[in-house]
C-alpha angles and dihedrals in degrees: 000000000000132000120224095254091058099057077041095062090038093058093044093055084038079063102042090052093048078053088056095051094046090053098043100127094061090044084056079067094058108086122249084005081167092081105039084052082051088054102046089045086054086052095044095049078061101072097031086057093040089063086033093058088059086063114041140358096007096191102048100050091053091060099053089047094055087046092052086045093050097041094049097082096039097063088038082056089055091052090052094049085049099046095046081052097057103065122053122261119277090007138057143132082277 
């Protein structure tokens, strides 16, 4: 099954993704905002597999939680890497 915190958790970032969409068109500003979407999709898909994994293939759904936790730095790291790129050094629009 599921305990209570974790359908918690699951309806706060339910309500942090509907946010970004709402705010989609600022997000659209922030550069390579691909990749950063990418990354808080891959933070979202935890918590939904986390209540789905009480219900079927167990296993298998805690594994792809742990991959999208442990994903989830990594691309915002690439943003990151691209972002910091993508400005010269010691000077920037920062």
């Amino acid at each position: 099954m599921f305990d209570a915190h974790e359908v918690f958790i699951l309806l706060v970032s339910t309500g942090v993704m509907v946010l970004t969409m709402i705010l989609f068109k600022q997000l659209v500003l922030v550069p390579y905002w691909k990749i950063l979407l990418t990354a808080f999709t891959l933070y979202y898909f935890s918590p939904i597999l986390t209540v789905v994994e009480g219900f079927f293939l167990p296993d298998f759904m805690n594994f792809l939680e742990h991959l999208c936790r442990s994903l989830f730095p990594g691309v915002v790291l690439v943003w990151g890497l691209f972002l910091s790129r993508s400005y010269p050094p010691g000077g920037g629009r920062f």
